[in-house]
C-alpha positions as CSV (number, residue, x, y, z in Angstrom):
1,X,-41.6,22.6,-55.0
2,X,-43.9,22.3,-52.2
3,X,-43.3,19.7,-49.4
4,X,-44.6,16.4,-50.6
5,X,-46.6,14.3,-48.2
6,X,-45.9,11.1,-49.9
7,X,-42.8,9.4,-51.1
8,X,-42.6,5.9,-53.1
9,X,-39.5,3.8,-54.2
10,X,-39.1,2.0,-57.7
11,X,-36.5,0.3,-59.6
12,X,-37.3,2.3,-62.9
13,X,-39.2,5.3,-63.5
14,X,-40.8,5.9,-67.0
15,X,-42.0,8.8,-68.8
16,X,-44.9,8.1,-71.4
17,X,-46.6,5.1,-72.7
18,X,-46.2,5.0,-76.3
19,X,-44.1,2.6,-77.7
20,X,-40.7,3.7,-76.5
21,X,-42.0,4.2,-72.7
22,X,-43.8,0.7,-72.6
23,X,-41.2,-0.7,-74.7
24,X,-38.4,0.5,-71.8
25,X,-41.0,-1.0,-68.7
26,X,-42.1,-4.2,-69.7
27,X,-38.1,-5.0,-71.0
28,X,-36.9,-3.8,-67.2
29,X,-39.5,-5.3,-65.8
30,X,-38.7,-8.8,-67.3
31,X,-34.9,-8.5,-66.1
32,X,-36.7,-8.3,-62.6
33,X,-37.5,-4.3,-61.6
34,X,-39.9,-3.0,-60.3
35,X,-41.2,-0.2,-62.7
36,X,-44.0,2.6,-62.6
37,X,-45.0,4.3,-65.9
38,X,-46.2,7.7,-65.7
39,X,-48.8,8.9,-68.3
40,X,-49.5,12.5,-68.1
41,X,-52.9,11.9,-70.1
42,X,-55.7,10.1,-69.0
43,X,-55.4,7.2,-71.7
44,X,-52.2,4.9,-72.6
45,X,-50.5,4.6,-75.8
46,X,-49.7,8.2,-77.1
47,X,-49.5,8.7,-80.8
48,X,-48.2,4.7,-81.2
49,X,-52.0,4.2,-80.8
50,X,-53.0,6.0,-83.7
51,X,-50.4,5.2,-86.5
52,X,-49.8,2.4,-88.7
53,X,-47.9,0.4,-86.5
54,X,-45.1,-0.1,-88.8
55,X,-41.7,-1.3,-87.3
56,X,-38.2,-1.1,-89.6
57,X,-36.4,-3.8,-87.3
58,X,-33.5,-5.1,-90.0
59,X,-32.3,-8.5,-89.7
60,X,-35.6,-9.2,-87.3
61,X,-35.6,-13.2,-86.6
62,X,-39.3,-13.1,-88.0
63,X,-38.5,-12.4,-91.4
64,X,-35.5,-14.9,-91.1
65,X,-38.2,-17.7,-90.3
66,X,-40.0,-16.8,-93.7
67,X,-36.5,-16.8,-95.3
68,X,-35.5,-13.6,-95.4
69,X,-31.8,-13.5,-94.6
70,X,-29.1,-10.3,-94.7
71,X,-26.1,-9.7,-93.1
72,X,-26.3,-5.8,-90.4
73,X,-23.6,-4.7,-93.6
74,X,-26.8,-4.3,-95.4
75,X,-28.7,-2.5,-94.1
76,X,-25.9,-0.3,-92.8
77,X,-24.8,0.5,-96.0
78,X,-28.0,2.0,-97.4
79,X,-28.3,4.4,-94.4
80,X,-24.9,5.3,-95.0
81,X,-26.2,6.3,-98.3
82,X,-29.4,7.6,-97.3
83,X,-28.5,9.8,-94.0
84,X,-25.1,11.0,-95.5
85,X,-22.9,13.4,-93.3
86,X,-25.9,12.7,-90.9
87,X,-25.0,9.3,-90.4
88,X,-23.9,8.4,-87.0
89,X,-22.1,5.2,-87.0
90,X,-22.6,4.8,-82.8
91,X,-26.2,4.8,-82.7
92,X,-26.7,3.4,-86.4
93,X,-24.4,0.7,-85.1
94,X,-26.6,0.3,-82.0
95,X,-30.0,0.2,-83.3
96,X,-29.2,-2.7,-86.5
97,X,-27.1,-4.5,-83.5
98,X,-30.5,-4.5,-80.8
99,X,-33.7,-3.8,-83.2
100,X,-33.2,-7.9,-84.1
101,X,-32.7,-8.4,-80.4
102,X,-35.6,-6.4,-79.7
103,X,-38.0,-8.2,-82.2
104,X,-36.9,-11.6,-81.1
105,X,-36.9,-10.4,-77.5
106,X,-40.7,-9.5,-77.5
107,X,-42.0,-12.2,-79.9
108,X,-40.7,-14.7,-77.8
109,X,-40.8,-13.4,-74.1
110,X,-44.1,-11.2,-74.2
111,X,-47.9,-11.1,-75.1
112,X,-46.6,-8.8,-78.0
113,X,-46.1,-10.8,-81.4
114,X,-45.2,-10.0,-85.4
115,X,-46.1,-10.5,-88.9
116,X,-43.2,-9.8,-91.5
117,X,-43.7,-7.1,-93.8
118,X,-42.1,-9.6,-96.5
119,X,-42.9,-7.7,-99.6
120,X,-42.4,-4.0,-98.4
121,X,-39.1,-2.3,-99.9
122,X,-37.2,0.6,-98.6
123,X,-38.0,4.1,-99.9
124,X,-34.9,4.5,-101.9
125,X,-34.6,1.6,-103.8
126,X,-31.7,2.8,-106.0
127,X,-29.3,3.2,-102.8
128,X,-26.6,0.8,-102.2
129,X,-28.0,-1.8,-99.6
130,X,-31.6,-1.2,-100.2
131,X,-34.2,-3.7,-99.7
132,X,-37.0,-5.3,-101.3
133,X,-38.6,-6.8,-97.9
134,X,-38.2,-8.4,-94.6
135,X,-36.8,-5.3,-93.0
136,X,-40.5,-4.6,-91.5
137,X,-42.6,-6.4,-89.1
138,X,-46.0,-4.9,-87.6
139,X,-47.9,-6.3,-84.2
140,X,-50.4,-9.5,-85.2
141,X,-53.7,-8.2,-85.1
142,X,-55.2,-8.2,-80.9
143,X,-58.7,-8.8,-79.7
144,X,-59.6,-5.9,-77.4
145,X,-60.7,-8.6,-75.4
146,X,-57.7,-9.6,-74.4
147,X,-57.2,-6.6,-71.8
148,X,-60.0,-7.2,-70.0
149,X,-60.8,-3.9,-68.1
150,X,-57.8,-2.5,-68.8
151,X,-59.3,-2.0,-72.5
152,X,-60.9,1.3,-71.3
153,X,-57.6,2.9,-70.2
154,X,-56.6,2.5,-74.0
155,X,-56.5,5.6,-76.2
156,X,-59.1,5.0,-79.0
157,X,-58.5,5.0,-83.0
158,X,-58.1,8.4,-84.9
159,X,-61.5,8.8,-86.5
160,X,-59.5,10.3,-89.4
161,X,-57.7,6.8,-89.8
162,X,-60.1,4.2,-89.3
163,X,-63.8,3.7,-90.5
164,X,-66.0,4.6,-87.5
165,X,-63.4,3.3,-85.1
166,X,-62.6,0.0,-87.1
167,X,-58.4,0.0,-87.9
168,X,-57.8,-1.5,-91.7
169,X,-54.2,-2.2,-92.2
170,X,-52.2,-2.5,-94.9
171,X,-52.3,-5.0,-97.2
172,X,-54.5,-7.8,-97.8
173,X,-57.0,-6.0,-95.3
174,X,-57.1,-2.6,-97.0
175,X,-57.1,-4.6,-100.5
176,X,-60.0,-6.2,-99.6
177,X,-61.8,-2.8,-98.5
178,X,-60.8,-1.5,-101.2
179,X,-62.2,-3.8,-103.9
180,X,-65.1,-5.1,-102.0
181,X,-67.2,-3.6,-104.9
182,X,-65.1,-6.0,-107.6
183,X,-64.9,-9.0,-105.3
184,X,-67.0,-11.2,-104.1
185,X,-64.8,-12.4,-101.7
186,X,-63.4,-9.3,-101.1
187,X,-66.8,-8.3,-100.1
188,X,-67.6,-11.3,-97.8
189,X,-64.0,-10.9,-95.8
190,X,-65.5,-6.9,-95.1
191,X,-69.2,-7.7,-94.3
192,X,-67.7,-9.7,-91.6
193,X,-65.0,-7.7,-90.2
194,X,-67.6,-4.7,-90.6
195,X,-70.7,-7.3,-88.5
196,X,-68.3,-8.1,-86.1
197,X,-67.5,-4.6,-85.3
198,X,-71.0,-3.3,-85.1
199,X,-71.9,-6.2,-82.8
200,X,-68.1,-4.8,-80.8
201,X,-69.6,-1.3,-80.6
202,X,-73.2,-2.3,-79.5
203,X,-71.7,-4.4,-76.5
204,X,-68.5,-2.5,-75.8
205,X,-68.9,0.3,-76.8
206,X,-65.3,1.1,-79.3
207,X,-63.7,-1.3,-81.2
208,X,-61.9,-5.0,-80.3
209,X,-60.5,-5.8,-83.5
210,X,-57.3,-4.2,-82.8
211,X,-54.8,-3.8,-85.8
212,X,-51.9,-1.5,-86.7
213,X,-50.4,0.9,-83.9
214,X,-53.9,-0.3,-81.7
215,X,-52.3,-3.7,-81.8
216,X,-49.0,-2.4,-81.2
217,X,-50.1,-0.7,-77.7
218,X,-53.1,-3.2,-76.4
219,X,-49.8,-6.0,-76.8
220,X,-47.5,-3.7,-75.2
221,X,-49.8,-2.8,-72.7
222,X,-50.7,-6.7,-72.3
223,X,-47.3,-7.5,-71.5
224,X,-46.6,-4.6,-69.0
225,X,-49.4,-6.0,-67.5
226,X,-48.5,-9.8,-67.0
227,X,-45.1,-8.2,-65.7
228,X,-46.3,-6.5,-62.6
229,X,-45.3,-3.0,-64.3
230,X,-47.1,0.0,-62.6
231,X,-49.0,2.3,-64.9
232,X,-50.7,5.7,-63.7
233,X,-52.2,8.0,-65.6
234,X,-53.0,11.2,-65.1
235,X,-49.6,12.1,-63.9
236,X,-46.7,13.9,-64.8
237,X,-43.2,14.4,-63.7
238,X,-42.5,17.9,-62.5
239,X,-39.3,17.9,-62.2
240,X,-36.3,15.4,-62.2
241,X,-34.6,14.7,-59.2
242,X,-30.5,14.2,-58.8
243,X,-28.8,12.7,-56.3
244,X,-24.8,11.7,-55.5
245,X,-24.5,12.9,-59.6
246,X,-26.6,10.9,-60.9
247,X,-30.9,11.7,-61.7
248,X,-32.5,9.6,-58.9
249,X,-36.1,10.3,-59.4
250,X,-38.6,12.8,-59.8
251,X,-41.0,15.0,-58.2
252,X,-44.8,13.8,-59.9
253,X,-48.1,15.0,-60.0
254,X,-51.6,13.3,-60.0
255,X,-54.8,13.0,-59.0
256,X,-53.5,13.0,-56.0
257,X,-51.2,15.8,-55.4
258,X,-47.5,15.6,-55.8
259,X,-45.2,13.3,-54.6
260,X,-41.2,12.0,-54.9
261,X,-41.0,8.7,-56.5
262,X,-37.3,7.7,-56.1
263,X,-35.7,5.2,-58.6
264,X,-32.7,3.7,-58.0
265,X,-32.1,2.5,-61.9
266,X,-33.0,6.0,-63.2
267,X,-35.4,7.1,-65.2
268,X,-36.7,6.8,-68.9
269,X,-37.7,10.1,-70.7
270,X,-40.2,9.1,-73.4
271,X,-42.9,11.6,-73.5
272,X,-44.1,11.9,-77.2
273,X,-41.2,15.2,-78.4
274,X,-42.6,18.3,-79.0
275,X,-45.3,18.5,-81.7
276,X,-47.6,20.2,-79.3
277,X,-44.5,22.6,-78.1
278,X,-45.2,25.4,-80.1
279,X,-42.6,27.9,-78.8
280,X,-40.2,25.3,-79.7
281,X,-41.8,24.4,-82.7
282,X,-41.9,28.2,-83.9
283,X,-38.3,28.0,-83.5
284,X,-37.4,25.2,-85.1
285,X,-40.2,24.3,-88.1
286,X,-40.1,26.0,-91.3
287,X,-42.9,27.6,-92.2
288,X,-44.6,26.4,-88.6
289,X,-47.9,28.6,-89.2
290,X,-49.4,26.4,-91.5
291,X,-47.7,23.1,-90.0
292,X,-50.4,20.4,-88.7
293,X,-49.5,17.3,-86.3
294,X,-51.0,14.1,-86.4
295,X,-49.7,13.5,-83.0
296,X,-51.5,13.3,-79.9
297,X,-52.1,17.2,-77.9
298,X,-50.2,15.6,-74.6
299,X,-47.1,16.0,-76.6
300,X,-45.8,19.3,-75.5
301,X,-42.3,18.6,-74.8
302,X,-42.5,17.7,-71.3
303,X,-39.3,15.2,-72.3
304,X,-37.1,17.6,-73.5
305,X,-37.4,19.9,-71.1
306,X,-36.9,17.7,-68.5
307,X,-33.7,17.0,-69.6
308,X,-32.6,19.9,-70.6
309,X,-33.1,20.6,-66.8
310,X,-30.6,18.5,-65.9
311,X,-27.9,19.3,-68.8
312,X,-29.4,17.3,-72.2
313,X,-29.3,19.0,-75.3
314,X,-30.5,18.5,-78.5
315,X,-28.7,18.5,-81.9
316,X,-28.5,20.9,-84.3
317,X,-27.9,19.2,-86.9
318,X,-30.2,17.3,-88.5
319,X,-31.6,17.0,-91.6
320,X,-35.1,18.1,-90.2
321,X,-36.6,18.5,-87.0
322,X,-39.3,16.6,-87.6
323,X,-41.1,13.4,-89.5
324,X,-42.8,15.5,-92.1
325,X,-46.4,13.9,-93.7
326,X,-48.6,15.9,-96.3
327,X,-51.8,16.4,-94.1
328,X,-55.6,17.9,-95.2
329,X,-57.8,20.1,-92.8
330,X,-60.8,18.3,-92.1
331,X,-64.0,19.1,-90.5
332,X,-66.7,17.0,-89.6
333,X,-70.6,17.2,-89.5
334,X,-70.7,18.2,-85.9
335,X,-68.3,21.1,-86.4
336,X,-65.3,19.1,-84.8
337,X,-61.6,19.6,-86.5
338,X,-59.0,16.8,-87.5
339,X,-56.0,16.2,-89.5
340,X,-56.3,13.6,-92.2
341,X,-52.3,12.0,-93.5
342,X,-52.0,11.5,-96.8
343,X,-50.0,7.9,-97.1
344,X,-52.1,5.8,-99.3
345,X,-53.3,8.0,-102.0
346,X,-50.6,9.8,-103.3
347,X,-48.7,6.8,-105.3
348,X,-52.0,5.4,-106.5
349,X,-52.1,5.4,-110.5
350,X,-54.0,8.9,-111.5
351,X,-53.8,11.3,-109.6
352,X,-51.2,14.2,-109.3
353,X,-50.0,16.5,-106.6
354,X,-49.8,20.7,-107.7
355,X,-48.7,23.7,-106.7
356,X,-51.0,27.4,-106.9
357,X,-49.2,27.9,-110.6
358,X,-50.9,24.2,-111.9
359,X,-47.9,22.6,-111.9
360,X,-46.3,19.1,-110.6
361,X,-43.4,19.6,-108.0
362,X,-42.2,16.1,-106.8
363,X,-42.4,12.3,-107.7
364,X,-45.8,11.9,-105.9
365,X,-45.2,8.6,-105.5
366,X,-42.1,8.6,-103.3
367,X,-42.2,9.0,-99.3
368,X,-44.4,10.9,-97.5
369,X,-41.8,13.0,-96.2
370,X,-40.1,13.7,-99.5
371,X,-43.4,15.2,-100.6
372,X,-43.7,17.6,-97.6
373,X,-39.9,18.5,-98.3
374,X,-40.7,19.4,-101.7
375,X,-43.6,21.1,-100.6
376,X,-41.5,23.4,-98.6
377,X,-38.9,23.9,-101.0
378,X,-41.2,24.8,-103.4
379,X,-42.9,27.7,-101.1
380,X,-41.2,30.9,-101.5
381,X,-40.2,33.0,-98.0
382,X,-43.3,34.7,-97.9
383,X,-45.6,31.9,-100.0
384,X,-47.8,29.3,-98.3
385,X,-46.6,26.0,-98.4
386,X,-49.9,24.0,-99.9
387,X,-50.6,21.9,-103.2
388,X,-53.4,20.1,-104.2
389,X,-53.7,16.7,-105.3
390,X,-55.6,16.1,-108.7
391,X,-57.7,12.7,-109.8
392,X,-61.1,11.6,-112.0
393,X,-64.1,10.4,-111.1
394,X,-62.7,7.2,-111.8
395,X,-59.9,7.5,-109.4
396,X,-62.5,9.0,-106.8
397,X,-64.6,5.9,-107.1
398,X,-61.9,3.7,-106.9
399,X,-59.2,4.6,-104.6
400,X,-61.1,7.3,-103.1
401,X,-59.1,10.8,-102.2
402,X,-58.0,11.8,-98.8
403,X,-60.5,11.0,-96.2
404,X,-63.6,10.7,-98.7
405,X,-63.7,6.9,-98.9
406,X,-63.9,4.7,-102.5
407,X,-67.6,3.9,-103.8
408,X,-70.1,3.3,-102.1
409,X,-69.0,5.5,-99.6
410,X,-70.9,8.7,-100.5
411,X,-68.6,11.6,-101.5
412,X,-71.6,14.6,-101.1
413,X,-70.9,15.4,-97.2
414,X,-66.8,15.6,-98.3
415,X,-68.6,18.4,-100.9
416,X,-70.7,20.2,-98.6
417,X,-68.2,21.1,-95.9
418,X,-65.7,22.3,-99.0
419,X,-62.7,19.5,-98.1
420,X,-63.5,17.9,-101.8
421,X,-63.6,20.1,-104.5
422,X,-65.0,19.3,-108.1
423,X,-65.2,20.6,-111.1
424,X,-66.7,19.3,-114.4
425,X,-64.1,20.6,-116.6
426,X,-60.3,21.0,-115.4
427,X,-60.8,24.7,-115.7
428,X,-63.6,24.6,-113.4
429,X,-61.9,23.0,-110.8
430,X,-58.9,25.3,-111.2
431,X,-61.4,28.3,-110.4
432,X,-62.8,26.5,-107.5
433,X,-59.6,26.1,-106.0
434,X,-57.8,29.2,-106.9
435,X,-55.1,27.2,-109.6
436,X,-53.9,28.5,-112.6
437,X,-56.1,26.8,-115.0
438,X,-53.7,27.2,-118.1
439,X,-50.9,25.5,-116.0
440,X,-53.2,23.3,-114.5
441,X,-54.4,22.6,-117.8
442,X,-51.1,22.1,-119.5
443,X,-49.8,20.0,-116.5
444,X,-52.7,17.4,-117.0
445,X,-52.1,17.0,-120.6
446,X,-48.2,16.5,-120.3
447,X,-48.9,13.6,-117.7
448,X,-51.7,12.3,-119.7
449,X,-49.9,11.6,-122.4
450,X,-46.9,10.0,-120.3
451,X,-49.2,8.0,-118.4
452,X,-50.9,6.4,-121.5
453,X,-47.4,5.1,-122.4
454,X,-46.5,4.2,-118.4
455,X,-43.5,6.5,-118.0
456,X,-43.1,9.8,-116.2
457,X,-40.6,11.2,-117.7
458,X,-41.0,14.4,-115.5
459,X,-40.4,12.8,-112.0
460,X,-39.8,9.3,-112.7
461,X,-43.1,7.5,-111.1
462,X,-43.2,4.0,-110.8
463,X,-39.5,3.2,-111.4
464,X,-38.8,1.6,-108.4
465,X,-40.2,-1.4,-105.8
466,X,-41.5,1.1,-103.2
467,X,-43.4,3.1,-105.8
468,X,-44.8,0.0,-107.5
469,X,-46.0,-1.5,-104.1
470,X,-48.2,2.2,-102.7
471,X,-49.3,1.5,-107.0
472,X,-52.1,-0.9,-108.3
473,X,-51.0,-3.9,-109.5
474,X,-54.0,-4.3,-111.8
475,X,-53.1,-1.0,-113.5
476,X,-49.9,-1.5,-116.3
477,X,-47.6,-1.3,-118.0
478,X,-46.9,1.2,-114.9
479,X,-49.0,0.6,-111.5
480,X,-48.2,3.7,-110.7
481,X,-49.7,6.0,-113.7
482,X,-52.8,6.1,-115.4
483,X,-54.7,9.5,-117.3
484,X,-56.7,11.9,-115.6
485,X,-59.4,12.4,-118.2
486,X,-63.0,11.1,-116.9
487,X,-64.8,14.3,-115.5
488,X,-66.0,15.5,-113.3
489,X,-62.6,16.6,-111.5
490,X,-61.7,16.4,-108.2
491,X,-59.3,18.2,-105.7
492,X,-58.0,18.1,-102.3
493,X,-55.8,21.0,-100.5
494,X,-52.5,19.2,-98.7
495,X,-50.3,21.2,-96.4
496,X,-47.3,20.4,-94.2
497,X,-47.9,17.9,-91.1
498,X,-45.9,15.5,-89.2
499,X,-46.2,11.8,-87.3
500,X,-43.8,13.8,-84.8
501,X,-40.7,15.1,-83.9
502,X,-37.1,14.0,-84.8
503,X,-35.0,16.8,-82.9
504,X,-34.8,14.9,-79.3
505,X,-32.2,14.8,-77.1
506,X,-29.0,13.4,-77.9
507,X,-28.4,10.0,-76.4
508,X,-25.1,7.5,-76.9
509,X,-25.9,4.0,-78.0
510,X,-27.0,2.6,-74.5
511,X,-30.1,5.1,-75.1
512,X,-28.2,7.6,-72.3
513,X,-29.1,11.2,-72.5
514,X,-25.2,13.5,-73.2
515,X,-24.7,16.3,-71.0
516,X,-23.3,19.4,-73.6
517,X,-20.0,17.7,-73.3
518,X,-21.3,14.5,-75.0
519,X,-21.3,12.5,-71.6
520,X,-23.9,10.4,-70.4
521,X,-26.0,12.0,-67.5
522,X,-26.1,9.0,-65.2
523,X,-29.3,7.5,-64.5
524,X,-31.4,9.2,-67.1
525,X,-32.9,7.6,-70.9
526,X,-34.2,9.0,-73.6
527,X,-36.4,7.0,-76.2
528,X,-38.8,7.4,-79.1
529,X,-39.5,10.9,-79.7
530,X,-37.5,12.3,-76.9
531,X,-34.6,10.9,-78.0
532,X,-32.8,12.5,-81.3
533,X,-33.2,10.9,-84.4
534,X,-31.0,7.6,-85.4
535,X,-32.0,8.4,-89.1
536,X,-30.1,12.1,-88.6
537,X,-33.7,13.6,-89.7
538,X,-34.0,11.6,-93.0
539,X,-36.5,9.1,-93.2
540,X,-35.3,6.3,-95.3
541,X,-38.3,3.7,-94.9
542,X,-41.4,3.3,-93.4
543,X,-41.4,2.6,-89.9
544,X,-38.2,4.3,-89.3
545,X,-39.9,6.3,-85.9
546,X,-41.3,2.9,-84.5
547,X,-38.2,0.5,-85.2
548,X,-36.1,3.1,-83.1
549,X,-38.6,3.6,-80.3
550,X,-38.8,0.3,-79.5
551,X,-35.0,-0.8,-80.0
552,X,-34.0,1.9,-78.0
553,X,-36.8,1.4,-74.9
554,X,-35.4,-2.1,-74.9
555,X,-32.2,-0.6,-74.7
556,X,-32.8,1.8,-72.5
557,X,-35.0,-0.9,-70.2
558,X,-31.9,-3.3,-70.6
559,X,-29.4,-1.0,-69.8
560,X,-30.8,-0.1,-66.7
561,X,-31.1,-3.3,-65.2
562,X,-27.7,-4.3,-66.5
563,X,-26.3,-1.4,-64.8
564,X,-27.6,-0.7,-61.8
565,X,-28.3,-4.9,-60.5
């Protein structure tokens, strides 16, 4: 490492600004250090800026004011059930002890405040300990406003995930999007979300009303402001520095050179995992060819190496090494490339997911990583892991498919660059996409003729609250099921992807990185991404990679101040 010409004292040092990193600053910062996040990119908010903003928090005070009561025995028992042998009772322990401490923390003490997720059940809902709601809470939606000039150092929607830069998230906002043709005041709710966001653009230039993981940063970042914490980006930590046996700091670059910050609480590791890693990722995916991320490039795996620098290690054991979500290649007018998740559409009633024979494989309607997993499963060693998912005009029109958007939202551009394909007879649309057209065939009539009568008796759709809720009320006696038989057909080809990683390093409960002899390395945190999954690689509820993230960066945050005062 070349001399530096500059050296710079903090309390904390943090790596990354998603949720975990600014999570971990603005906690430390409140218990009185002085704290400097380091963003290697040259906008805040990593892939927490483009997801849905989701947090799994059980036992969070802000359900408890709506009612919603439980007991940490709860909640504990179903990931007990759901992580198996993968369960680790430390950091399970830790994270339903703090995640309510986290919630009530930052709802009360910071610019950073919830809305219960009262209705939205855990994945598994025939596990012992499941639940039917509470266990979520997401950021209240944030006017852009609110940052004042700080607004242009946030990282801007996914154009995949929003509608020309406006967020819509889930629940009664989507609803209303999607049923503006049917409602009247459905209809008058979008024209002015969609006004006031043209008249946002004109003046601003990007959007201001700020909802899902958007909200989620421009409130983190809020409060990191208001608490005097340093944030520079453009710049990267080279390499950790140790001092007396403990990590004391780190050598950084940025704009302007490299430098030694020093930090006499330690530092934070919480640089996105290693999506973007694709050494490591060849070595620890299956099937990584045709993997896509829906994280941000920046995440390369800066974090892990870093502490695998100074002795951290990651697991081998867990149930996967990333958070898997069925993805579709898309390409846009202007020849650019993106990645659209497939979240919504999957459990809506009418549409099925295939394989290249024509036939189902999973329960479509379960989570987004169980899809992926079955995709993979059902790939042979030397097969392509890929399926497409089936629907009507009528579906098409309604829900929409994928990125194409419900009516009026014109489907011909999704046509012309080949991401939709149709057909006007099933056959047809098998030859289009190179299906078998006999087992396509056969497949839609079998779940045809369940779906008239609401049961699935292949995969079970619709059987529990989680599948019910990603159904359509409005559709019965199963929300979940309904025939495809209005033609034309449609298709859309779905592949493996992730939100991230899961295979970080391994911490203790306090959020401390373990040496290969399962001590903690003094002075150095890992959080979000960085740090190895709570859920042991499963993913037993939405939210599961947020709730963690920001538990254990208030931990982490906490810790440090506790520590080291």
């Amino acid at each position: 490492m070349a001399a530096e010409t500059r050296h710079e004292m903090c309390d904390l040092l943090v790596a990354g600004s998603g949720a975990a990193g600014l999570a971990a600053a603005v906690t430390a910062a409140h218990h009185g250090l002085d704290v400097i996040v380091v963003e290697k990119d040259d906008v805040v908010g990593g892939t927490t800026a483009w997801s849905g903003g989701w947090i799994w928090a059980p036992c969070n005070p802000v359900a408890q004011r709506y009612g919603k009561h439980e007991e940490i025995a709860e909640p504990r028992k179903y990931l007990e059930a759901v992580l198996g042998d993968k369960f680790n009772p430390e950091l399970v322990d830790a994270f339903l002890t703090a995640a309510p401490e986290m919630v009530g923390f930052f709802d009360t003490q910071t610019a950073l405040r919830f809305d219960p997720g009262l209705h939205i059940p855990d994945t598994y809902g025939d596990m012992p300990g499941a639940g039917t709601g509470g266990r979520s809470v997401i950021a209240k939606p944030y006017d852009g406003r609110g940052l004042g000039p700080e607004i242009i150092r946030m990282r801007p929607p996914l154009p995949e995930t929003s509608f020309r830069g406006l967020t819509i998230q889930a629940g009664p906002d989507l609803k209303a999007f999607m049923t503006a043709t049917r409602s009247v005041r459905s209809a008058l709710y979008v024209a002015g979300r969609l006004t006031r966001h043209l008249w946002d653009l004109a003046r601003y230039g990007r959007a201001m009303q700020l909802r899902n993981g958007q909200a989620l940063v421009a409130r983190l970042l809020r409060s990191a402001a208001d608490a005097g914490v340093d944030i520079r980006t453009q710049t990267a930590i080279a390499s950790l520095v140790r001092g007396k046996g403990r990590v004391s700091g780190a050598h950084v670059t940025g704009p302007e050179g490299t430098y030694l910050i020093r930090a006499r609480c330690g530092v934070v590791l919480a640089c996105g995992g290693f999506p973007n890693d694709h050494v490591r990722r060849d070595h620890q995916f299956p099937k990584p060819k045709t993997h896509r991320t829906l994280a941000v490039s920046s995440a390369t795996g800066d974090g892990l190496q870093l502490g695998e620098s100074v002795g951290g290690r990651q697991p081998k054991t867990l149930a996967s090494p990333g958070a898997w979500c069925p993805v579709s290649d898309v390409t846009w007018s202007d020849g650019r490339k993106g990645v659209f998740p497939h979240i919504i559409d999957r459990g809506k009633p009418g549409v099925i997911g295939v394989l290249k024979s024509g036939k189902r494989f999973c329960n479509e309607g379960l989570g987004y990583h169980d899809y992926v997993t079955a995709m993979l499963d059902a790939a042979g060693p030397d097969t392509i892991p890929e399926s497409w998912l089936i629907c009507d005009h009528r579906f098409l029109r309604r829900y929409g498919l994928g990125i194409v958007r419900p009516a009026p939202i014109p489907i011909r551009p999704w046509l012309r660059s080949g991401y939709l394909n149709r057909g006007t007879t099933l056959e047809g649309l098998a030859a289009a996409c190179g299906i078998d057209a006999k087992g396509l065939g056969q497949t839609v009539t079998d779940f045809n003729a369940d779906a008239r009568k609401g049961v699935d008796h292949a995969f079970g759709r619709g059987t529990s609250p989680y599948m019910r809720l990603q159904g359509d009320a409005a559709v019965q006696p199963n929300p979940c099921l309904a025939p495809i038989d209005k033609a034309p057909y449609y298709a859309v080809r779905v592949i493996p992807g992730s939100f991230g990683t899961f295979a970080g390093l391994q911490t203790d409960g306090q959020a401390r990185v373990l040496d290969t002899d399962k001590h903690p390395i003094p002075g150095l945190y890992a959080a979000g991404t960085d740090m190895a999954s709570v859920m042991g690689g499963h993913y037993p509820a939405g939210g599961i990679n947020l709730g963690p993230a920001l538990t254990f960066g208030f931990v982490a945050g906490r810790d440090a101040a506790e520590r080291f005062r």
